[in-house]
Structures are given as C-alpha cells and as structure tokens.
N, C-alpha and C positions, 0 to 999 in steps of 0.2 A: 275524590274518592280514590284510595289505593290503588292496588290490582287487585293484592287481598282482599279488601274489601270485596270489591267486585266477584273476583271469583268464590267468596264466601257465599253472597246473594243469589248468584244467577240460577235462574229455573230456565233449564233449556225450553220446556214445552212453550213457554211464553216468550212472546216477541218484547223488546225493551220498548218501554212505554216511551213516546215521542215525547221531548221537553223544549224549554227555550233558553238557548246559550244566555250566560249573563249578562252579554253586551250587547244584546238585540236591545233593541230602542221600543217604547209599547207600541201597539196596534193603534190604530186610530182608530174611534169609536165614534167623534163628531165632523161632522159634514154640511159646509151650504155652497150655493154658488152665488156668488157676489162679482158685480160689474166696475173694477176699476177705468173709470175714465170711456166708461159706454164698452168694456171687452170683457167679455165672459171669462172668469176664474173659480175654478172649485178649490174648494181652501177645506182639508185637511189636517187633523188633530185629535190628539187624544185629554187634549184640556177644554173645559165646555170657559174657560178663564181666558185664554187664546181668540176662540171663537169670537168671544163677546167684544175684546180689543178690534176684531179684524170688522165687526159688524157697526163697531164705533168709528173706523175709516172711511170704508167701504163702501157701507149699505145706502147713504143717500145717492149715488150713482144709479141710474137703468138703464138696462142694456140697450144698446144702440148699435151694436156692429155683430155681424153675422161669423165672428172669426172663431178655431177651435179650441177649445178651453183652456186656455193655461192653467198650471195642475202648481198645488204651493200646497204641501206637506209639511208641519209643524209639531215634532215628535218632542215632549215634555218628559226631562228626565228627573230620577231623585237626585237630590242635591243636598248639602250643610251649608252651600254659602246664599249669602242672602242680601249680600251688595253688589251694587251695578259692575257688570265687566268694563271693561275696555274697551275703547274702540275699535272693531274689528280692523284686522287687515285684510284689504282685499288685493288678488291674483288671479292672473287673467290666464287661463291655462285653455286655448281654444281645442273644444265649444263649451267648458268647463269656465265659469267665475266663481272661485272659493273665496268665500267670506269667513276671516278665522277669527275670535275675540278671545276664546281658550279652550281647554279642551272639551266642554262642556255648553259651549256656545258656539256654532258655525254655521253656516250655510251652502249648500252646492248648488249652484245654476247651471244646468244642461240648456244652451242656449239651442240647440239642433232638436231636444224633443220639446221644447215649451213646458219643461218643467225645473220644480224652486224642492228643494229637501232642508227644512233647516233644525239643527240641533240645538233646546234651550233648555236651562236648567231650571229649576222651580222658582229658585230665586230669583232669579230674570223676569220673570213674571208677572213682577214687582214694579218691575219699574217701565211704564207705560211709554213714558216719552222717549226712551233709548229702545222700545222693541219696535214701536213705530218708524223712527228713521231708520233705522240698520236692518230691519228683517221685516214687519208685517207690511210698511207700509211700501219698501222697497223692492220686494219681489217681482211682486207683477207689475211695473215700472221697469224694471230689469228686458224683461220681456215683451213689452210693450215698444218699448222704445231700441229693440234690435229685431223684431219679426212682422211688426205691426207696421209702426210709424218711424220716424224721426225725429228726435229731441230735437228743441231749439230754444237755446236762453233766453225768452223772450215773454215778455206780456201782450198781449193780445183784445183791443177796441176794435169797434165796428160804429159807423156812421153815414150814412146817406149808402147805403146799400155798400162800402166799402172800407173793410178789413187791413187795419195796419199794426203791425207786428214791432213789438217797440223795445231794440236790444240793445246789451249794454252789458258790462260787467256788475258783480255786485255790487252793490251802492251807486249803480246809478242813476237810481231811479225809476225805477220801470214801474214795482208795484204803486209808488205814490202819483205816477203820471198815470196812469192806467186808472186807478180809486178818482182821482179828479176827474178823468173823462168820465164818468159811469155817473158821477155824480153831475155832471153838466147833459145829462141827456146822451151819452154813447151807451151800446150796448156791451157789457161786459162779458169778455169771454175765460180769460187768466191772465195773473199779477206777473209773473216770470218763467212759466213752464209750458210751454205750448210746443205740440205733438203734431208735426204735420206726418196727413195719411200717407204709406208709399205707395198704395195702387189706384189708379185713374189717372186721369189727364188735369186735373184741377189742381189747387192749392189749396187743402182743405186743412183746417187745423182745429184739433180739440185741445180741451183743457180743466182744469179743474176751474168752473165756474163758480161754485160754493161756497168760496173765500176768498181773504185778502191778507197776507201775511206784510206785517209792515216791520220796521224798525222804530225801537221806542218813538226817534224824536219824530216820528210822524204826529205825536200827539200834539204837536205844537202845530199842525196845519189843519187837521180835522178834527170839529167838537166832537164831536159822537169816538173818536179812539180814545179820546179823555177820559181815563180813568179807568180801562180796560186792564186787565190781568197782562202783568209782561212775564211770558212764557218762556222756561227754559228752553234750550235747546240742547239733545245731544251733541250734535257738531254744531258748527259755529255761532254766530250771534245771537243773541235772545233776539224773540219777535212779538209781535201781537196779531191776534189773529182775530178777522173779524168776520161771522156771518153776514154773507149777501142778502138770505131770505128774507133776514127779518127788517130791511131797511125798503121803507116805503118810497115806492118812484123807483127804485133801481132794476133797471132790464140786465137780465141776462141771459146768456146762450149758449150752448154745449158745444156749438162747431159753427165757424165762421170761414167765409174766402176771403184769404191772404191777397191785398192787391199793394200794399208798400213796404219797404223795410226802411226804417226809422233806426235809426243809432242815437243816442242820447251821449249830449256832452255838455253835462252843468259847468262845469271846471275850464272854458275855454275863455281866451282870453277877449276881447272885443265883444261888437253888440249881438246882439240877441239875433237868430235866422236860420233857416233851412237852407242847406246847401247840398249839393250831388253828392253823393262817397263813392267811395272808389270798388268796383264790384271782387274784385281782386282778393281785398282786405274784408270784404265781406264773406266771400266764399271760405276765408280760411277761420276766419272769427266761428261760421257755422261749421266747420269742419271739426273742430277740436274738440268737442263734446264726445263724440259717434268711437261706438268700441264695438268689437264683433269680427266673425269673418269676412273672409273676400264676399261668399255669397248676400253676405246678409246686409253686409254694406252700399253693394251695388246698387238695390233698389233704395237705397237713402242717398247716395248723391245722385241719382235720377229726380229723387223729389226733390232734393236740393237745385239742382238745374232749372228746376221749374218757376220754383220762388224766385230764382236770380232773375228770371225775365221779370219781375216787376222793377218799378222804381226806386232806387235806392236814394236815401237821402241819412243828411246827419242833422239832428237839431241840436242846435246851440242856444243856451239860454241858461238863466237864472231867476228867470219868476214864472210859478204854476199856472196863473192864469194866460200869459198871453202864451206860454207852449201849447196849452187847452186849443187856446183859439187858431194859433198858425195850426194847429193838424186838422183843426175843421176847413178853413179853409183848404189847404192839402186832399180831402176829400171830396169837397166841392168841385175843386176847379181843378185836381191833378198835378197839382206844382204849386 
C-alpha cells in the first residue's frame, strides 16, 4: 500500500487492525508427543499430512526415559513446485545445525534449547522417503544423540546375560551379523545404530529394536528377505527393511549392557578368528561420529571411557555361521 493510499484510509479514532507479515510461516494447529527411541518429543505442525508421516516413524516407540521434551516444529508452506528438493546441505554453526535444501526447505537445530524448527514446502510433502531422512526422521536423532546419549556405528546382540556391540564401517556387516544372531537365539537390540546413555556408571545402550535394514544381496542369505520391497533411499544405498514383530521366535529388547566391542573384518586375509584390537583405534573409530559443543561432548566421551573398559576384540571371518558361533562362545567363556 502507498502512503497515499494509507493516508487516504486512516480513521484516526481506530487503532490499525493487527495482521500477519507475508513471510510469517502458519501457526501450528496439530500436536502429539511421540517417543523416538524411549525420549519424549512434542512434534509440532500445521499439516495434519506431516503428523501422519511423523506418527508412521515414531509412534511404535514408548516412552522409556524421564528426559525433557525435545520440541520439533514443522511449519508447511504454499508452494508450485512439486518435485523432490535436494539434498540438504548441512552447517554446523555452534549451538545452531542448519539444514538448507532451498529456500523453501530447511531446518534449524538449537542444540542448547533441545529444540528442531523446520521449513517444508507443500510439495515436499510428497515425498515421504526424502522427509523421513533429512527432517522428520532426523531431528529428534539430532538431539538425542548430542544431549541424551552417544551415537555409536554399531549393531547391538545380547546373549547369556551379555551385550556385544558389533562395529564396522558400512558394509561390514553388522546388520546381517546381528539378523543371524537374533535368528540363532540372541536377543536383538539394533542392526547399526545404537545410543549409549551419557548419565550413570553403566554401559547402557538403546536402539531401534523394530527393524532390520539390510542390503539387497542379503536376500541371498535369508529366505524370509526373499522377495521383500527394495526400498529407495534418499541418501545412499537402497535397502530392505524388515519388521521384527512379525517374525516368530525372535526376542527383542529396547536397551541392553554393553560388555564387548567387536569390530567386524570380512575382507582379511587368513583364517577365520577373534583377535584383541587395539583400544586406540577404537576410541578414534568411536570418536568420529560425535558433533556438538565442548559441553555437550564431555559427557559423551565419559560414556565413551566407559565402553572402552570392556574387551575389545576384531573378528575375522568369511562365513555367517561359525562368526554366529565364535561370539557365543565370546560370551560364554569371555574370550
């Protein structure tokens, strides 16, 4: 509007009526609280479309840990475009993580208040499998894993009352050696994502128990992945993903004691065995993950120190069964 204009309108007696800038973002209108990974998160939006996605991640979780809400705000704007963004770039601006994909797509992590703001456009919306990685499924992961706990690359068995943590770079193996155990009688806790807690004196580690994300050619080792949907992924490799529930016989568990760390090396040369590793090369393989500040890092290599008092070991091998067996043995007898 003018000034003319303006000054043609104005009624002094009347105060100007309050409005909303054009670039305010909407109000949010829907609301629940949902437990990623057993920790309370109230999740925020004004698309009841959002919701539904975040309650298709989410909602099989219950709460488990007493910690304070982390807050993830999901503001849905109007939009013309209607194919998938880009891969977000992320920057790390402490206590600030911006996630950019365009100007229509980002997110802001306040790692100091435990909260997620993120910006989608209608069209985004759309596409399920890219808002999952980058933004719904990611946020409270963000937070979790710099206030709560510790990430650690790792799958996570439990057998004869004891918890082995079984790491490796991608493709090493972890979720198919972890699916083999679970299916020989271990208790399954997670395929490669496992969160140890930062506060108390124990090794406690949670995870997402509920599935098993593989690489196609697992289908060549287990009947039952035979034939499964191979799932796009936004970022890298397709995978297949398999509920735990519905498979008869299989235990599993939401949080387990860490008592060994296993390194996995299919690709070595000589015979098949468990051998010592070096804690060194361990402490830095777990170190490389961890982002955040001074404060927030402290209490995660405290919990790191902890896990390092257990036995480190590297398994070598090239067939699923006898690796199965050398880590029962391994918890049997401790070596």
């Amino acid at each position: 509007m003018t000034m003319q204009a303006m000054a043609s309108e104005y009624v002094p007696l009347n105060p100007p009526a309050s409005h909303k800038h054009e670039l305010e973002v909407p109000e949010l209108s829907h609301g629940e609280m949902f437990y990623p990974l057993g920790f309370p998160t109230e999740f925020r939006t004004n698309s009841a479309d959002i919701l539904t996605q975040a309650r298709s991640i989410w909602s099989i979780f219950d709460q488990r840990f007493d910690t304070a809400p982390i807050k993830v705000d999901v503001h849905v704007v109007e939009n013309k475009q209607f194919g998938c963004p880009p891969a977000p770039a992320v920057h790390i601006a402490h206590p600030l993580v911006i996630n950019i994909a365009d100007p229509d797509n980002y997110g802001v992590t306040d790692l100091e208040r435990v909260s997620t703001k993120v910006i989608l456009s209608q069209g985004t919306v759309r596409h399920r499998s890219y808002l999952d990685y980058f933004f719904l499924g990611s946020a409270p992961l963000n937070h979790i894993s710099t206030s709560y706990a510790t990430p650690v690359h790792a799958g996570c068995v439990v057998l004869n009352g004891r918890g082995v943590l079984l790491c490796g770079e991608s493709g090493a193996g972890k979720s198919t050696l972890s699916y083999a155990c679970a299916r020989s009688g271990w208790t399954y806790v997670t395929d490669d994502a496992s969160y140890l807690l930062n506060h108390g004196t124990d090794r406690l580690v949670t995870g997402n128990c509920h599935q098993v994300r593989f690489r196609p050619s697992a289908s060549e080792l287990f009947r039952e992945v035979q034939g499964l949907q191979i799932t796009p992924r936004a970022a890298g490799k397709p995978s297949i993903e398999l509920k735990t529930a519905p498979i008869e016989g299989m235990t599993c568990a939401a949080t387990a004691q860490a008592d060994f760390l296993v390194f996995l090396n299919r690709r070595a040369p000589g015979p098949s065995e468990l051998v010592p590793f070096r804690k060194d090369v361990a402490r830095q393989y777990l170190h490389q993950v961890l982002f955040g500040s001074a404060s927030s890092l402290a209490p995660q290599y405290a919990a790191l120190e902890r896990l390092l008092t257990v036995k480190i070991f590297e398994l070598r091998y090239s067939e699923l069964d006898w690796a199965v067996q050398r880590l029962e043995t391994l918890t049997r007898e401790g070596q």
